[in-house]
C-alpha positions in Angstrom: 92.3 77.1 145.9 93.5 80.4 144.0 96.8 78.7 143.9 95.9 75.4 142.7 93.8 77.3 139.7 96.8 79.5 139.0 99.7 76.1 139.0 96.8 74.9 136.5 97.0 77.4 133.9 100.8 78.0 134.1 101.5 74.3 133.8 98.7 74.5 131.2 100.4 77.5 129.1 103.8 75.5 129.0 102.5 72.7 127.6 100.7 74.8 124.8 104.0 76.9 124.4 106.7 73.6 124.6 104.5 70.3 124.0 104.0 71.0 120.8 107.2 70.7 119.4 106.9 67.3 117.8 109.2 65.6 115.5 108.6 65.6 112.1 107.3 62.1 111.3 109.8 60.8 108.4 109.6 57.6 106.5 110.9 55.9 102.8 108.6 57.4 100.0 108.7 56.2 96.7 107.6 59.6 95.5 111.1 61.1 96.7 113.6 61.1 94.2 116.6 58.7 95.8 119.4 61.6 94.3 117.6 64.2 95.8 117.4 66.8 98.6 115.1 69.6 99.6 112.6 67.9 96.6 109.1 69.3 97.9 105.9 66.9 97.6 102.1 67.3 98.3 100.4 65.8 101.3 97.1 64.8 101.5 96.2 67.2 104.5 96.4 70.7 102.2 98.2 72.7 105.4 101.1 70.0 104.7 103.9 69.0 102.4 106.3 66.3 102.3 110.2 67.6 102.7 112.4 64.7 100.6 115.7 64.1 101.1 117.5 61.0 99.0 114.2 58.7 99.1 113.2 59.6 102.7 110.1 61.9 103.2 109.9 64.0 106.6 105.7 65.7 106.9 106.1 69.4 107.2 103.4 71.9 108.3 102.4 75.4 106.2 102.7 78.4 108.1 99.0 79.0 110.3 96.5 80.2 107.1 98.9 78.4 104.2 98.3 76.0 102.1 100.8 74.2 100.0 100.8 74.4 96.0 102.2 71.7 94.5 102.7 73.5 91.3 104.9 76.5 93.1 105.8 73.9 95.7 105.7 76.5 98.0 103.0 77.4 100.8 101.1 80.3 99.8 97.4 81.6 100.3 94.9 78.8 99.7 93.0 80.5 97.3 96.4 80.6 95.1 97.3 77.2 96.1 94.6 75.6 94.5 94.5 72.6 96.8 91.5 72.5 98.8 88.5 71.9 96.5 86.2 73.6 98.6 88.2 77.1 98.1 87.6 78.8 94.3 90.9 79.0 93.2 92.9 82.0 91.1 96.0 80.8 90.6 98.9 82.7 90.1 101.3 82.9 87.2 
């Protein structure tokens, strides 16, 4: 039984540690300049941003406790981001 448990939670732990590495999901977005790479773009989810390269648009994820600023287009604190209305916001210069 002990054994079982313990197969459980190491198979359990790899999964949290190595099944999370998921692929990007990447499409055409019009919002992506076509002569461009590295061009940054908001997402609707505040912990995400858009990476563009010539038209195509790959989600990418904030560091944990980020949020993306479109006007930086950078992830940064969320109450310097300014994207999350919930979240009183003092923006940086």
């Amino acid at each position: 039984m002990k054994s079982q448990l313990f197969t459980f939670l190491l198979l359990a732990v790899v999964i949290a540690l190595f099944g999370s590495t998921v692929q990007a999901a990447c499409g055409p977005n019009a919002r992506c300049p076509a002569d461009a790479n590295n061009y940054l773009l908001p997402h609707p989810d505040c912990t995400q941003y858009y990476l563009c390269n010539q038209g195509t648009a790959c989600e990418q994820s904030c560091p944990p406790g980020q949020h993306f600023n479109s006007y930086h287009r950078q992830c940064e604190a969320p109450e310097t981001a300014c994207c999350d209305i919930f979240i009183p916001c003092n923006p940086t210069a």
